[in-house]
C-alpha positions as CSV (number, residue, x, y, z in Angstrom):
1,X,95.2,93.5,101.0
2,X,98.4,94.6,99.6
3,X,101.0,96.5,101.4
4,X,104.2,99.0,101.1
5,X,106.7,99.5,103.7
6,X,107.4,102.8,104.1
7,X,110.5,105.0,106.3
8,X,109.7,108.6,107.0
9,X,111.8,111.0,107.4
10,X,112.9,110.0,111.1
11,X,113.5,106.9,110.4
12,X,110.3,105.5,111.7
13,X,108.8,102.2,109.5
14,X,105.2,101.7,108.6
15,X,103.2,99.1,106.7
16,X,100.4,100.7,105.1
17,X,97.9,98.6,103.1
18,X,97.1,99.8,99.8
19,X,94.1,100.1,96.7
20,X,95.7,98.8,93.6
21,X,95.7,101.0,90.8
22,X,96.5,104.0,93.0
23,X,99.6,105.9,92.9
24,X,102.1,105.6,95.5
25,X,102.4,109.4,96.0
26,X,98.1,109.1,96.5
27,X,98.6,106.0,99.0
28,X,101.4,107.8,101.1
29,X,99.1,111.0,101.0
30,X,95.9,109.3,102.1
31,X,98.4,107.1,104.9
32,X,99.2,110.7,106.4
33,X,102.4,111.2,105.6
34,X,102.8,114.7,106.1
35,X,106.3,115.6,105.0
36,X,105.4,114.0,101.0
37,X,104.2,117.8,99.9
38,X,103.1,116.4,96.4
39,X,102.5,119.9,95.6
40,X,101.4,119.2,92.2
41,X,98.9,116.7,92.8
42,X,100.8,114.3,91.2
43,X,100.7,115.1,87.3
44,X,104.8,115.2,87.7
45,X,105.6,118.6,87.4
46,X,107.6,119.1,90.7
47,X,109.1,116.5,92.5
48,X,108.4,117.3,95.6
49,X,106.9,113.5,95.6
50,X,110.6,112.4,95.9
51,X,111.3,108.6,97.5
52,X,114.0,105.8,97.4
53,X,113.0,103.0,96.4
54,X,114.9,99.8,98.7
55,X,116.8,97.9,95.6
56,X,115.6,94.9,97.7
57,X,112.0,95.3,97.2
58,X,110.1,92.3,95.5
59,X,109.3,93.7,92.6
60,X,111.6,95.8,89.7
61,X,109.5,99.3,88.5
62,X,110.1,100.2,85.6
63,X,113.1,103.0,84.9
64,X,111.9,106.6,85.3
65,X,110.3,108.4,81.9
66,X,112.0,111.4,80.6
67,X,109.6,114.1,82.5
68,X,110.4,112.3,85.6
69,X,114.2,111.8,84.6
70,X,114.5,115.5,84.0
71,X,112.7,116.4,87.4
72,X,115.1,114.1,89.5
73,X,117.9,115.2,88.0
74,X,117.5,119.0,89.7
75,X,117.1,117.6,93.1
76,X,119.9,117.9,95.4
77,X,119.1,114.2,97.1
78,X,119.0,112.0,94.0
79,X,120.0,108.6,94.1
80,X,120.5,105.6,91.8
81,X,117.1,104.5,93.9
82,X,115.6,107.5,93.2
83,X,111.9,108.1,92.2
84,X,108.6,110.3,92.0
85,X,106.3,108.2,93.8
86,X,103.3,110.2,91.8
87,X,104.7,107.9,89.0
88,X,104.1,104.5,90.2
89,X,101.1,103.2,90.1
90,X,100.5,100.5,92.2
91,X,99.4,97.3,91.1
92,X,99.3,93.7,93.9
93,X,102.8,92.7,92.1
94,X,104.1,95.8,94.7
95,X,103.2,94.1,97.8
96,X,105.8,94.8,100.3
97,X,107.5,97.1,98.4
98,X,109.9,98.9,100.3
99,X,110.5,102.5,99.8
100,X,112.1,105.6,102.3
101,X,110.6,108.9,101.6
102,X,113.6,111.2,100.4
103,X,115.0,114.3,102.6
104,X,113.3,117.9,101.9
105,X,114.7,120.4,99.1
């Protein structure tokens, strides 16, 4: 099974296997991490979903589409690495993707 590597807030690293064709927002979600609110269930309409995504992962996403553009751009924490994890879906091409789950609004 595919997996993501993921840094929580603290710092802490987990590998969590993941369903293709699943968001990464519902995969962290389902994996317990807490401190990803996804308040809006994940139809990209608050950004509370917020993650970097390491530049050294194995595979490029896509850039971010204008709603999620506009969102990013009124949090205090982005970053050039910047995304809304409710906006990648996950296919196998993201095994071992590496992302770090960004700091709270």
């Amino acid at each position: 099974m595919p997996e993501i590597v993921v840094t929580n807030r603290n710092g802490d690293l987990s590998t969590v296997a993941f369903t293709p064709g699943l968001t990464l927002m519902q995969t962290l979600c389902e994996a317990g991490f807490t401190e990803l609110l996804a308040l809006c269930g994940g139809v990209c309409s608050c950004a509370t979903c917020h993650v970097y995504v390491d530049p050294d992962s194995p595979v490029a996403l896509p850039p971010p589409g204008e709603d999620e553009d506009l969102l990013l751009d009124g949090s205090d924490h982005r970053s050039e690495r910047s995304r809304l994890s409710c906006q990648i879906r996950l296919t196998p091409d993201h095994d071992r993707l590496r992302v770090t789950i960004a700091p709270e609004e």
